[in-house]
Structure formats: structure tokens, C-alpha cells
N, CA and C atoms as a LAMMPS dump frame, in Angstrom:
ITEM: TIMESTEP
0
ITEM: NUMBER OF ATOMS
306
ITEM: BOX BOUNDS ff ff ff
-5.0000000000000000e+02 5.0000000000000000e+02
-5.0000000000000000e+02 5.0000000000000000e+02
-5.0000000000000000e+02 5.0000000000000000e+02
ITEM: ATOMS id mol type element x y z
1 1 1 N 109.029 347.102 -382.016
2 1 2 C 108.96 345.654 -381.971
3 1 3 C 109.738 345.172 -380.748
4 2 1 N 109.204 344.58 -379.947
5 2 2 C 109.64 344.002 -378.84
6 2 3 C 110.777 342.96 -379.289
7 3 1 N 111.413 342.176 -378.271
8 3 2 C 112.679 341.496 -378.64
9 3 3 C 112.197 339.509 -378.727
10 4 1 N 110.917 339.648 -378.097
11 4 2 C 110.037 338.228 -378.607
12 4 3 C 109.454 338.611 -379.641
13 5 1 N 109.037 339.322 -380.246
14 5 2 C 108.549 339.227 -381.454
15 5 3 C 109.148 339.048 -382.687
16 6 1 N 109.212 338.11 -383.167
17 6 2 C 109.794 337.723 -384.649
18 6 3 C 109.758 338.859 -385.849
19 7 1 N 110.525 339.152 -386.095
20 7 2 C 110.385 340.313 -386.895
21 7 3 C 110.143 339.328 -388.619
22 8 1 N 109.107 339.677 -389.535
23 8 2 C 108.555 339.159 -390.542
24 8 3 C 109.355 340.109 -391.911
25 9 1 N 109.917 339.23 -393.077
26 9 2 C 110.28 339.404 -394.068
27 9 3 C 109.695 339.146 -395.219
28 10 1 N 108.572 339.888 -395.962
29 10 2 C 107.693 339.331 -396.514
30 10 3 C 109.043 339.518 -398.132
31 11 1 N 108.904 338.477 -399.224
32 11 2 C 109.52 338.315 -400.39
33 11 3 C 109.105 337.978 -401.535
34 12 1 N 109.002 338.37 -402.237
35 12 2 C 108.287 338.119 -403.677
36 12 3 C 108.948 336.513 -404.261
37 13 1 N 107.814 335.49 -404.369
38 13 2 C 108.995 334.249 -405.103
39 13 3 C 108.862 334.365 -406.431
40 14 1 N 109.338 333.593 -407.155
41 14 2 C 110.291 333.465 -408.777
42 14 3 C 108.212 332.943 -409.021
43 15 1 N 108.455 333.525 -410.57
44 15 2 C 107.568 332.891 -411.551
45 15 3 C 107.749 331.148 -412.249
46 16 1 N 106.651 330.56 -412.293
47 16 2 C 107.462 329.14 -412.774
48 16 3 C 107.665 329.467 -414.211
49 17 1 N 107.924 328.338 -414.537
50 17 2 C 108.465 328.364 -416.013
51 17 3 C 107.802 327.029 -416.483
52 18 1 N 106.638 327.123 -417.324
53 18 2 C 106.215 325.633 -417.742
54 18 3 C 105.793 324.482 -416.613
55 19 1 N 105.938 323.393 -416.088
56 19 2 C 105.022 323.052 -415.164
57 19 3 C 105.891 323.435 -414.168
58 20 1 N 106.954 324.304 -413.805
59 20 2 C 108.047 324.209 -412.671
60 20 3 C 107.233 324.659 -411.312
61 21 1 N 107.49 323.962 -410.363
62 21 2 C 106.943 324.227 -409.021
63 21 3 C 107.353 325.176 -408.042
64 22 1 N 107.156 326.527 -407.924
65 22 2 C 108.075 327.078 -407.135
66 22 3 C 107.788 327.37 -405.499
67 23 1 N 108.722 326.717 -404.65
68 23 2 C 108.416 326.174 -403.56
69 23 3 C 108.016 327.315 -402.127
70 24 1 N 107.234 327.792 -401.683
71 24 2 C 107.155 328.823 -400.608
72 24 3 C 108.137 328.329 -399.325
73 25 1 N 108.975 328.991 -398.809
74 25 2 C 109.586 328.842 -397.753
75 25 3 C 109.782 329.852 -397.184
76 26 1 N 109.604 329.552 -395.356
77 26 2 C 109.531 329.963 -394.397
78 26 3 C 110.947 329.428 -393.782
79 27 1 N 112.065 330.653 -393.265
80 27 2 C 113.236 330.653 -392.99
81 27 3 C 113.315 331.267 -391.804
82 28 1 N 113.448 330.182 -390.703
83 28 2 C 113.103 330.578 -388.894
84 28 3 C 115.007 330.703 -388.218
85 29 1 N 115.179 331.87 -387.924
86 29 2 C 115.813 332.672 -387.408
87 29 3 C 115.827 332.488 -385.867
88 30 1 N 115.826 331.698 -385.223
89 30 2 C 115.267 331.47 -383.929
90 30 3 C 116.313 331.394 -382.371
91 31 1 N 117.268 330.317 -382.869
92 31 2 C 117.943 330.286 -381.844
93 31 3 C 119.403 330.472 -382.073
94 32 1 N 120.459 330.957 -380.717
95 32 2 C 121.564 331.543 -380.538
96 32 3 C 122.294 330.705 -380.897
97 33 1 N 123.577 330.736 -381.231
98 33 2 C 125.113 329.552 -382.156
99 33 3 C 124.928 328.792 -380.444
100 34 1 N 125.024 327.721 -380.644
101 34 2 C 125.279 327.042 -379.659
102 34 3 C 126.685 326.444 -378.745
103 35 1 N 127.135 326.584 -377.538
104 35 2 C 128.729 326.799 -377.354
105 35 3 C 129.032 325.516 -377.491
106 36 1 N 130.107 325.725 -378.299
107 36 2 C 131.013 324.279 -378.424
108 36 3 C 131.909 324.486 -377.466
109 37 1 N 132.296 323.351 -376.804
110 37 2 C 133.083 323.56 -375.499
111 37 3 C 134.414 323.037 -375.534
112 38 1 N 134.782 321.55 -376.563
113 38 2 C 136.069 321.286 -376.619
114 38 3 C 136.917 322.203 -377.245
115 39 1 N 138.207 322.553 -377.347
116 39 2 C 138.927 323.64 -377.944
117 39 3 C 139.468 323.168 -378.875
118 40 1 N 139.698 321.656 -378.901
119 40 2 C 140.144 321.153 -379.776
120 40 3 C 139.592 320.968 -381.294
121 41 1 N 138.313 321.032 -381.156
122 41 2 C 137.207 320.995 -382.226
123 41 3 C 136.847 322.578 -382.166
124 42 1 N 136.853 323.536 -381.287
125 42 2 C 136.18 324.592 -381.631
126 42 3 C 135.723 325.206 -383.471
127 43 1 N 136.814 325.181 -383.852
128 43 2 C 137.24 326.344 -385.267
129 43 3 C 136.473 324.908 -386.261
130 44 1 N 136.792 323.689 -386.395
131 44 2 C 136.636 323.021 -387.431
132 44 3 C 134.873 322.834 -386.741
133 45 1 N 134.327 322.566 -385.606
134 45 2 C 133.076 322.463 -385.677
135 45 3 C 132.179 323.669 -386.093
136 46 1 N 132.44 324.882 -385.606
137 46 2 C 131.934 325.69 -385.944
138 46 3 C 132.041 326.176 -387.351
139 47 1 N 132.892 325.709 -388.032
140 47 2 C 132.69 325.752 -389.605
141 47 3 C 132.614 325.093 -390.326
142 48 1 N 132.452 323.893 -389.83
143 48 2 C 131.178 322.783 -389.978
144 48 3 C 129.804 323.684 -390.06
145 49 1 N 129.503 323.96 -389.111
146 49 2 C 128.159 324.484 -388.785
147 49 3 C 127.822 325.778 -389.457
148 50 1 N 128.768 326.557 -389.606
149 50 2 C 128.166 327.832 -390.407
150 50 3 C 128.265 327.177 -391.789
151 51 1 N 129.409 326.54 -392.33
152 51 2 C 129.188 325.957 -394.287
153 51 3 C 127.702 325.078 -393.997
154 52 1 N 127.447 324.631 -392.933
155 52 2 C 126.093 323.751 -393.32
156 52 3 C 124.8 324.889 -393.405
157 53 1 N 125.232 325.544 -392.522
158 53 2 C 123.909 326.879 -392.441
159 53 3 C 123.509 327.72 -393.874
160 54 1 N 125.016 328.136 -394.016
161 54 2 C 125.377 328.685 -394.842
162 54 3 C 124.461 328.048 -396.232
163 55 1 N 125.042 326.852 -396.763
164 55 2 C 124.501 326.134 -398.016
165 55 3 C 122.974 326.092 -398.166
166 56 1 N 122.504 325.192 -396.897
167 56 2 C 121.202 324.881 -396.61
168 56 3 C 120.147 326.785 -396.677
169 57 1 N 120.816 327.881 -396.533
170 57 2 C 120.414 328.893 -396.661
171 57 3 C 119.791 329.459 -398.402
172 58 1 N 121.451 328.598 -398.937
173 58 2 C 121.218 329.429 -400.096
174 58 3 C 120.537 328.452 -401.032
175 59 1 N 119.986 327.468 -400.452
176 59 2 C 119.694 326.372 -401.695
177 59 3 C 118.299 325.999 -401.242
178 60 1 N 118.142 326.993 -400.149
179 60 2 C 116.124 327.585 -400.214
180 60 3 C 115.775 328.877 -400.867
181 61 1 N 117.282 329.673 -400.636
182 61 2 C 116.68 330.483 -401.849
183 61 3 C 116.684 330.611 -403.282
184 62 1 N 117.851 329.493 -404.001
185 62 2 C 117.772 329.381 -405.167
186 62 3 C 116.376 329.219 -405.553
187 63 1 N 116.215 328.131 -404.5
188 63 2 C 114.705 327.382 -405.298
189 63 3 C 113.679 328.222 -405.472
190 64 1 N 113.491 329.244 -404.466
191 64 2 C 111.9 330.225 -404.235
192 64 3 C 112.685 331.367 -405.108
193 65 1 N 113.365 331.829 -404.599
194 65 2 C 113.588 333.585 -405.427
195 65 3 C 113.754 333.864 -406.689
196 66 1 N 113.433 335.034 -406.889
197 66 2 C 113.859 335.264 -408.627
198 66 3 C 114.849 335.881 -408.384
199 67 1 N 115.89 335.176 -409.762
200 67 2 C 116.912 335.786 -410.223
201 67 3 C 117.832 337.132 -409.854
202 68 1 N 116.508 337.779 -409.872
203 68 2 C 117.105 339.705 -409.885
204 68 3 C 117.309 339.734 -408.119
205 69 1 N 116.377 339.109 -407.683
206 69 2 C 116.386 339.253 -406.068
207 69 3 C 117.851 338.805 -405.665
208 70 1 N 117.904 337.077 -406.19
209 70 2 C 119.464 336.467 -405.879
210 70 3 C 120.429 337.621 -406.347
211 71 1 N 120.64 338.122 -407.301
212 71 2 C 121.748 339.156 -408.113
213 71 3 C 121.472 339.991 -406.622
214 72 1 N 120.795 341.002 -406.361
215 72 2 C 120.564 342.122 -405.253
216 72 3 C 121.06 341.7 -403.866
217 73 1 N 120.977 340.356 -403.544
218 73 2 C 121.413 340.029 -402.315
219 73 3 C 123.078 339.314 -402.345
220 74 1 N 123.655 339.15 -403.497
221 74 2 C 124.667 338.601 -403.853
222 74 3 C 125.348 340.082 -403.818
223 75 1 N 125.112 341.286 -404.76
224 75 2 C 125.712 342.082 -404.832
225 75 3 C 125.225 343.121 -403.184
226 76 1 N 124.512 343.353 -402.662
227 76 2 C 124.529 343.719 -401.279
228 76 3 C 125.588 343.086 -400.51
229 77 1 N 125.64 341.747 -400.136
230 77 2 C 126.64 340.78 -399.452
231 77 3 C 127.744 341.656 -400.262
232 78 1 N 128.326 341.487 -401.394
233 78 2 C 129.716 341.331 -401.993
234 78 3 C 129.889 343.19 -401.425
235 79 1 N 129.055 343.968 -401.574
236 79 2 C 129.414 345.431 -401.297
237 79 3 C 129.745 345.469 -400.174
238 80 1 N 128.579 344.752 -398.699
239 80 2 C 128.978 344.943 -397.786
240 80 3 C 130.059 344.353 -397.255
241 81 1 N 130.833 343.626 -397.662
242 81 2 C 131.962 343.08 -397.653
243 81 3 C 133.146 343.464 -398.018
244 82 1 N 133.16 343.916 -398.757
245 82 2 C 134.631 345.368 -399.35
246 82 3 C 134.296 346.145 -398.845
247 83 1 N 133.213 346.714 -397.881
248 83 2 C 133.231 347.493 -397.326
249 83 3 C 134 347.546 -395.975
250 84 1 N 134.364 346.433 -395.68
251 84 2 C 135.301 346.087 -394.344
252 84 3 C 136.758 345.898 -394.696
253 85 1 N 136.74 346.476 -396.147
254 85 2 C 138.201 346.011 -396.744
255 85 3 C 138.84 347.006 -397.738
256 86 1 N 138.166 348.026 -397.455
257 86 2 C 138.585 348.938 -398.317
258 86 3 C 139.854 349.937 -397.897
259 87 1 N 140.522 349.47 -397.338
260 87 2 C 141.938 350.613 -396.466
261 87 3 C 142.719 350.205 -397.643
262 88 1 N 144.126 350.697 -398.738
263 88 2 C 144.569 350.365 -399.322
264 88 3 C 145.639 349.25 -399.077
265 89 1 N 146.054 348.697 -400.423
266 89 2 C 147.303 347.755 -399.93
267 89 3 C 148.482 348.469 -400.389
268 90 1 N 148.877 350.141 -400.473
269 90 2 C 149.763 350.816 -400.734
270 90 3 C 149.482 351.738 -399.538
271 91 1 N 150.37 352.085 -398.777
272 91 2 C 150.41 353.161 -397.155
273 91 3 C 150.26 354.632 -398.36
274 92 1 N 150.938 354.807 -399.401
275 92 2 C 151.14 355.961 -399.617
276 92 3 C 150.001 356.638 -401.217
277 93 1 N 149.596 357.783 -401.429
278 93 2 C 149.387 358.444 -401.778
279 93 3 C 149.942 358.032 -403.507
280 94 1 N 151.073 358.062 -403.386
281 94 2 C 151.905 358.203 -404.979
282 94 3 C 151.137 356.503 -405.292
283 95 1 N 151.355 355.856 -404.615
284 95 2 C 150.575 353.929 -405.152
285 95 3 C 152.467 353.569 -405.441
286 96 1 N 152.329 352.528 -406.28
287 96 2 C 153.199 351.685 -406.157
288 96 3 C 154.339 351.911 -407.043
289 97 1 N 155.632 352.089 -407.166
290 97 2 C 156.683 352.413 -408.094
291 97 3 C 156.42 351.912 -409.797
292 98 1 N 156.114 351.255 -409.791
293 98 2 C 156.334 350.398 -410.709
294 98 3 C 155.074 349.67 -411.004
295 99 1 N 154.525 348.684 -412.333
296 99 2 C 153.378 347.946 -412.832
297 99 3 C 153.424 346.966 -411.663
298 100 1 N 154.094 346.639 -411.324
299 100 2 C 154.355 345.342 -410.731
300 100 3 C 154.19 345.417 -408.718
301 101 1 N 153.786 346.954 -408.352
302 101 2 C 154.063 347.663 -406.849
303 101 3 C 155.712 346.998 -405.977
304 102 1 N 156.457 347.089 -407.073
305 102 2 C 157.814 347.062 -406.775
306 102 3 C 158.488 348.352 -406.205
């Protein structure tokens, strides 16, 4: 796949339930974080912008996905994430003196 070509994620959506409408969405991946240039705003705009990404992400997929899919991508995220965090919070072998790592 070339680096213009959009790479396609095809996804199974949720079953309705009684007249429930379940909505098809198309989630475009398109363009680069854009540079914020004051320094003063850097950190609070840009997380502005990822919590807005962020939300607006997950509240297209509440609506379309089923359940088991949300659980699989919740628990993927949460794995791959302790996975950057897994060094202990004890240096040593024996763990901590005491109940309390006193």
C-alpha cells in the first residue's frame, strides 16, 4: 500500500434492538496535528484538541459498534498501555518489607 492510499478498516456494526437505528460511520484519518505556535497555550491547546478528538472518537463508536467489539478495543488500549508500564515499583527481587512496602 502506497503512502496516498488510505488504508480501509472494514467493522462489523451493533444489531438494533426494537426500532433502534444503528448509525454507519465513516472515520477519516486524514490530516497531521496541526502546529500550535504560541508556547504559552501549547500543552492546554493541544489537550483541548486531543480530549475533543478523543470524545468525538468514542461517541461514534458507542453508537455503531457492538458491545464485545467496544470491550476488545477497551481491553487492547488498557493492555497496550501497561505495557509501557510494566518495570516494577520495588528495584528489588525480595518486593517490599512489610504489607505496607515500608
Amino acid at each position: 500500500m502506497s503512502q496516498n492510499e488510505p488504508e480501509i478498516v472494514k467493522l462489523f456494526r451493533a444489531s438494533p434492538v426494537g426500532d433502534q437505528v444503528i448509525p454507519r460511520i465513516t472515520i477519516e484519518i486524514d490530516e497531521e496535528v496541526p502546529e500550535i505556535c504560541s508556547l504559552e497555550t501549547y500543552l492546554r491547546e493541544h489537550r483541548r484538541m486531543y480530549t475533543g478528538q478523543g470524545e468525538k472518537l468514542v461517541a461514534a463508536l458507542l453508537r455503531s459498534l457492538p458491545g464485545g467489539t467496544i470491550d476488545a478495543i477497551l481491553a487492547s488500549l488498557l493492555e497496550y498501555r501497561a505495557s509501557l508500564l510494566r518495570t516494577p515499583f520495588v528495584p528489588s527481587k525480595e518486593g517490599p518489607s512489610d504489607e505496607h512496602g515500608q
